[in-house]
C-alpha positions, 0 to 999 in steps of 0.5 A: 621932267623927261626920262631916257633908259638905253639898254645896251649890250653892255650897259643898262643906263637911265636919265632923268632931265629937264629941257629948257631955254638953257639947254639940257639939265641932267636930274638922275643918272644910273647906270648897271654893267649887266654884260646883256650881250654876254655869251651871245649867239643870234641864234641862242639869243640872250643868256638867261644870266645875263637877262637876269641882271639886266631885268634886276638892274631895270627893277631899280631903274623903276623904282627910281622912275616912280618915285620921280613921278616921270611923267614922259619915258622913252626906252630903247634897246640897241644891237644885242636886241636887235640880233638876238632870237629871243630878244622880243620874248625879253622885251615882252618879259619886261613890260609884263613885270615892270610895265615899262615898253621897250623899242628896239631901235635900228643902228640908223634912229640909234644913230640919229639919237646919239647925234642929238645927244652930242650936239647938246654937250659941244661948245663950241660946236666944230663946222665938220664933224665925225661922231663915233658912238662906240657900243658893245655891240656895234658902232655908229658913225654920224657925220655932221656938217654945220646942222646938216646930218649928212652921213649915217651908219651903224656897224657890227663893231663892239667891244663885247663883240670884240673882247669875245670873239677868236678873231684878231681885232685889228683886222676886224677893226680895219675891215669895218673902217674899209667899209665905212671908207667906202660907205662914205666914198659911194656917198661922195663924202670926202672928209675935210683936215677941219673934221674933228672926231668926236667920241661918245659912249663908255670907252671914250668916256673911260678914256677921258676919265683916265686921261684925267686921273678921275677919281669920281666921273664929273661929265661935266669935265668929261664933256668936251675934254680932247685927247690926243692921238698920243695919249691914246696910244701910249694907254694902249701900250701900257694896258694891253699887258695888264691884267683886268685887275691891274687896269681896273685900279687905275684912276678913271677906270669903271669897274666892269670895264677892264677887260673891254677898254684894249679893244675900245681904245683899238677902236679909236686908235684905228680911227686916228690913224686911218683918217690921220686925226691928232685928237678925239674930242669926247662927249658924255652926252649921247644916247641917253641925252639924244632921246630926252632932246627928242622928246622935248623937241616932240613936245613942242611940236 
């Protein structure tokens, strides 16, 4: 068994899973909405709230790592880690009281991670496609072609990022999309009417899920669901005049959750309208998946 903990801006999430001939076969899954990047200022870092659930969601991710007798554990911190001054000081704070080593990754190897992940969860697999991996704090872009990763980036667009901030999201979103069309324009990639956009992470996921009228999450429904261009927009219209609580009991809506699914589904909206796409396709594998991928593969080797 191989375990996988990703400790995002948003969310605390732990995997336990076996990898064999068949492909990749979850065991446990947990996850904690401790809003790490709550509050947050690269220059005063992590608030000692927010360090606090996240550290209390990690002692119950322990315990159950423990009691499963792991034998091989990776774990990842993403954007929140990487910008906050005192990010290496929680890091130290964690393994001294659970033992447990935490890697700050950069947004290229989070990049690459979730990419394995995705790959894991898509049958069929598309010839062409562009992975989106929204996050709190940033999104990740990952162009596949056949096996070939071809293109690679992370931006600092989240939905934590973006439900805190003064502002206007749609502007921020356009100015991050212009650059990932220029990022991929220098890189002379030009994308094809075949590409299909593939989704990964809590907001696409979320929006599968409402798009489903889901009462209890099932991934394996979630994996490889298509919404399309029109769904996404009329959740849009119709949520962004709810307040938190109206959202937060719709069918598929995660608790924790309402107020960063409008700038979430902002994110996606922009993307289908800007590279003229009539439907994500959505992935509950990511991250988390990719990194027990990656360690399975290491294992052979």
């Amino acid at each position: 068994m191989l375990g996988a903990i990703d400790i995002g801006t948003n969310t605390v999430r732990m995997l336990l899973a076996e990898v064999g001939p068949e492909g990749l076969a979850p065991v446990r899954y947990e996850r904690s909405i401790t809003r790490l990047g709550g509050g947050f200022c690269p220059v005063k870092g992590l608030a000692p709230d927010a360090r606090d659930r996240t550290l209390c969601a990690l002692r119950a991710m322990k315990a159950c790592l423990d009691a499963h007798n792991v034998p091989r554990l990776r774990a990842v911190g993403t954007q929140a880690l990487r910008l906050a001054a005192n990010g290496a000081d929680f890091v130290h704070a964690i393994r001294q009281e659970l033992g447990i080593a935490i890697e700050i990754i950069s947004g290229d190897e989070e990049a690459r991670l979730s990419a394995l992940g995705v790959r894991e969860a898509l049958h069929p697999r598309p010839p062409s496609s562009l992975i989106f991996d929204i996050g709190g704090g940033s999104t990740e872009f990952i162009l596949l072609e056949g096996e070939e990763r071809r293109f690679v980036r992370s931006y600092p667009l989240g939905v934590v990022r973006l439900a805190e901030s003064s502002e206007n999201p749609d502007e921020v979103i356009d100015g991050i999309l212009d650059r990932l069309e220029g990022d991929l324009r220098e890189a002379g990639i030009e994308l094809v009417d075949t590409t299909a956009l593939v989704g990964t992470a809590g907001t696409v996921t979320t929006i599968a899920a409402l798009d489903l009228e889901m009462t209890d999450y099932d991934w394996r429904r979630v994996n490889n669901h298509r919404v399309s261009r029109g769904r996404v927009e009329d959740f849009l219209h119709r949520l962004r005049p709810m307040s938190v609580a109206e959202r937060e009991a719709l069918p598929g809506m995660e608790k924790g959750r309402g107020d960063l699914i409008v700038p979430g589904l902002s994110i996606v909206s922009g993307l289908l309208h800007r590279f003229d796409n009539q439907e994500i396709i959505v992935s509950d594998f990511g991250l988390l998946e990719g990194i027990v991928v990656d360690l399975a593969h290491a294992s052979v080797n």
